[in-house]
Backbone as a ProteinNet text record, in pm:
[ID]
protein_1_A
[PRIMARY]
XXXXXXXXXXXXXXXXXXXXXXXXXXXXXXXXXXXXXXXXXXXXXXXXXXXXXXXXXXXX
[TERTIARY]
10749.9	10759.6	10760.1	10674.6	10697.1	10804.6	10874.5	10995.3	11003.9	10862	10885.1	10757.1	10820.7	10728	10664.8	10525.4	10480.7	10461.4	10490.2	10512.3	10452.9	10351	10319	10310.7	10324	10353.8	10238.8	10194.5	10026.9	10033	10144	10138.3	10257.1	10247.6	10362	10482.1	10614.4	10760.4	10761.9	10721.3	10713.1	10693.9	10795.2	10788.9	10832.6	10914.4	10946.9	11138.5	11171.3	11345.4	11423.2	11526.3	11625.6	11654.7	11634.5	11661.5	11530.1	11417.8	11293.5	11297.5	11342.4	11290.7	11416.3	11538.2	11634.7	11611	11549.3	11502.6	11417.7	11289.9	11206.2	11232.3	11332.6	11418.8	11493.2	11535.6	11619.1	11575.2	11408.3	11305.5	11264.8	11308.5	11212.1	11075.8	11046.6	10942.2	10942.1	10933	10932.2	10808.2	10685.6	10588.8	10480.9	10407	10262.7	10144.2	10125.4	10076	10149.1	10283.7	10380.4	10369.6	10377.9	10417.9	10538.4	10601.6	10718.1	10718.1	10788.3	10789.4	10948.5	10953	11130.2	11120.4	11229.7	11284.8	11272.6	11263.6	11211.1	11321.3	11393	11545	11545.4	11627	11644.4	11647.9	11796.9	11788.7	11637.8	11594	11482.4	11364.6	11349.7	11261.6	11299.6	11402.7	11444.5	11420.2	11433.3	11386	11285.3	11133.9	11047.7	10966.5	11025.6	10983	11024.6	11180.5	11134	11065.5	10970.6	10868.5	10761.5	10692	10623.9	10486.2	10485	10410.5	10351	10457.5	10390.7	10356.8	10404.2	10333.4	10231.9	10209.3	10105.9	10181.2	10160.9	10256.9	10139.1	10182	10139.8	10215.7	10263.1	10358.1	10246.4	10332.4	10337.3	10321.7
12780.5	12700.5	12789	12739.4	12862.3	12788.3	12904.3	12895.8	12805.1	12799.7	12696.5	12566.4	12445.4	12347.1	12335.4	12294.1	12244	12105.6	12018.5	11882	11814.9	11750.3	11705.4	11545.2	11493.1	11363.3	11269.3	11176.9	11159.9	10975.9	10964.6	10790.1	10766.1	10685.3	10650.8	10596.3	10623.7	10554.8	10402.1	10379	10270.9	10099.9	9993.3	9920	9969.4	10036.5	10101	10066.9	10089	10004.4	10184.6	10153.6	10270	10368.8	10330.8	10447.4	10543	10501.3	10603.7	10661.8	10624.1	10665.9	10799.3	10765.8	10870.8	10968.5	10932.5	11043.4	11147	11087.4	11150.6	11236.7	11189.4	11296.6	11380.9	11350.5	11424.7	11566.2	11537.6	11658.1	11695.4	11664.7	11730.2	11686.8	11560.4	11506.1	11403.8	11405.4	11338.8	11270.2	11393.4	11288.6	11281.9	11217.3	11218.8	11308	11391.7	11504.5	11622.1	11644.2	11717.7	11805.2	11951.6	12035.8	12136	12064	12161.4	12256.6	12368.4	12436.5	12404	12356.6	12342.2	12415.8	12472.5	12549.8	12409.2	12474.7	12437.5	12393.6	12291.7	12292.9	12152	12065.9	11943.1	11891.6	11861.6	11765.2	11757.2	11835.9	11822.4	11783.8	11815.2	11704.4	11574.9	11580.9	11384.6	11314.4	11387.5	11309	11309.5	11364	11396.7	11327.3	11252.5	11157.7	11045.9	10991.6	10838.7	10836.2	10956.5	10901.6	10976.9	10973.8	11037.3	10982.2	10810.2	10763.9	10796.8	10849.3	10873.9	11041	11088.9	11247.3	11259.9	11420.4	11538.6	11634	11667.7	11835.4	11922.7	12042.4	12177.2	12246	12301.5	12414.5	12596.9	12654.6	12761.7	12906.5
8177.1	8296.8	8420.4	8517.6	8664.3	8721.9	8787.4	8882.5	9004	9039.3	9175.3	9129.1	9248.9	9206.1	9353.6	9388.9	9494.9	9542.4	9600.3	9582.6	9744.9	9741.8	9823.7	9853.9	9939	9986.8	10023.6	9882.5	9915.4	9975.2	9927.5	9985.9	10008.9	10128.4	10221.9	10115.4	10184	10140.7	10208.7	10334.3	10383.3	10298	10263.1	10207.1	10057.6	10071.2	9932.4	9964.1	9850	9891.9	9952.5	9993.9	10013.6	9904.3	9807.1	9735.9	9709.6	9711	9661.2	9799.5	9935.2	10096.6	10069.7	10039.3	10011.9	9917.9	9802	9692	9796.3	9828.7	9941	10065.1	10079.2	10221.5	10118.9	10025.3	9963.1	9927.1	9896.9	9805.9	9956.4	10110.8	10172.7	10284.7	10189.3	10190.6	10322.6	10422.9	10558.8	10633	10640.8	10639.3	10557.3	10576	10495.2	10493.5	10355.7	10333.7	10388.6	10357.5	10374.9	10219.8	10211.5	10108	10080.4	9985.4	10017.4	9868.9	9886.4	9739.7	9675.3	9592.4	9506.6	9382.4	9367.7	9271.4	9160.7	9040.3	8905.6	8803.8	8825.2	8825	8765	8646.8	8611	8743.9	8834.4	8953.5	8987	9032.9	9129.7	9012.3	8884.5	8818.3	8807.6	8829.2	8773.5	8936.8	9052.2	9202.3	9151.6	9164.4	9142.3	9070.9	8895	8828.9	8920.4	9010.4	9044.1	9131.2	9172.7	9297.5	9294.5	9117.8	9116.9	9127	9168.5	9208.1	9348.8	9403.9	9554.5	9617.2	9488.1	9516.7	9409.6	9441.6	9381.7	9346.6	9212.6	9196.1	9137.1	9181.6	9128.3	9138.1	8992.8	8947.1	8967.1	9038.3	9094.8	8983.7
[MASK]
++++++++++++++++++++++++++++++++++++++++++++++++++++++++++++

């Protein structure tokens, strides 16, 4: 497994309930087509799966 994850923000949070908009700020993720790099870590896979409808990943 590589150490960092790259995670980009491909479709809006907008009309989505409070908790996926909080997961999303949580990873970083603020606006649209935003990339952030996260450490490779359970927490940050389990955000990651409930909104993995609205990103892109590439592991590093």
């Amino acid at each position: 497994m590589a150490n960092s994850i790259k995670v980009t923000l491909v479709k809006s949070g907008i009309g989505k309930s409070k908790r996926i908009k909080d997961t999303l700020k949580g990873l970083g993720l603020t606006k649209l087509n935003k990339t952030v790099v996260l450490n490779n870590s359970a927490p940050v896979r389990g955000m990651i799966n409930k909104v993995l409808f609205l990103v892109r990943i590439e592991e590093e």
